[in-house]
N, C-alpha and C positions, 0 to 999 in steps of 0.2 A: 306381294302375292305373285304367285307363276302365274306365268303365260295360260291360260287356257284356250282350247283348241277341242276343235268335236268335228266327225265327220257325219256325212249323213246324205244324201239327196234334198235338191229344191224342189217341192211339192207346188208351193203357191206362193206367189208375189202379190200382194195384197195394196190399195190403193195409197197413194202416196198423198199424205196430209200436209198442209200450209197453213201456217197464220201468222200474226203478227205476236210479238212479244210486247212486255209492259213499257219496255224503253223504247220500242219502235222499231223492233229487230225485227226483218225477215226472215225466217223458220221453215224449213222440213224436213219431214219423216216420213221414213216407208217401212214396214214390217216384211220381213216373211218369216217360213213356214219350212223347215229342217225334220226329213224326215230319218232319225239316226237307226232303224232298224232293231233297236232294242226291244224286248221283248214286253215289257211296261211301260208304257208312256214314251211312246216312240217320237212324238211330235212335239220340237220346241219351237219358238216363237222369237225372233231375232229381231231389235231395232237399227236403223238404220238413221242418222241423224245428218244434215246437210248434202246438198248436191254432189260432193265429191262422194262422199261413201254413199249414194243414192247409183248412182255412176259406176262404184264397181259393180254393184249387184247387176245393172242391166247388162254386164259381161257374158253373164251365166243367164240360161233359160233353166226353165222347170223340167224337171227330171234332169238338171245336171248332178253327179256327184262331187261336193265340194270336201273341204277342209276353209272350216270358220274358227279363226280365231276373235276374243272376245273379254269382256269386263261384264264385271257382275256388280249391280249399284241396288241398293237400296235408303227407302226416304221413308219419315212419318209421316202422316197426314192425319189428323184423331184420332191419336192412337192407335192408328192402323200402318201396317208396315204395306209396302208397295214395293218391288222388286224387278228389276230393269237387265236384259240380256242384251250390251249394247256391240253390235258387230264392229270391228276395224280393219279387220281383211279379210276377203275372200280369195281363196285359189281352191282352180281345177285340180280334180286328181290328177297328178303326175306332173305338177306344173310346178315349178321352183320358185 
């Protein structure tokens, strides 16, 4: 799969979750809120998973404009599909 990449504005940073795993793993995640400007469905939903990628996002405040690049993951759970927008980097406009 290519790289995928979407620009957009940080709207909202939303609370950063903890828990422990089955094996005794320390865990977390933070979500945010990518607002691309598009005319349907302007607002996507970003996962952010461990302290380093928790870390870049506190780079950027809300109402930055970004470029997110990103993996797209999907899982069954009963029959039911579940579908994951997991971020790996964030950069500022104009920023290399």
């Amino acid at each position: 799969m290519s790289e995928l990449k979407i620009k957009g504005k940080i709207t909202s940073k939303l609370d950063v979750e903890k828990g422990t795993s089955k094996a005794g793993k320390e865990w977390s995640k933070q979500n945010f809120i990518l607002d691309t400007g598009e005319q349907y469905n302007p607002e996507v939903c970003f996962a952010l998973f461990g302290e380093e990628k928790i870390e870049m996002l506190n780079k950027h405040s809300e109402g930055a404009e970004v470029t997110v690049s990103f993996n797209v993951s999907s899982r069954e759970f009963n029959s039911k599909y579940y579908h994951n927008l997991d971020a790996w980097k964030i950069k500022a406009e104009g920023e290399f």
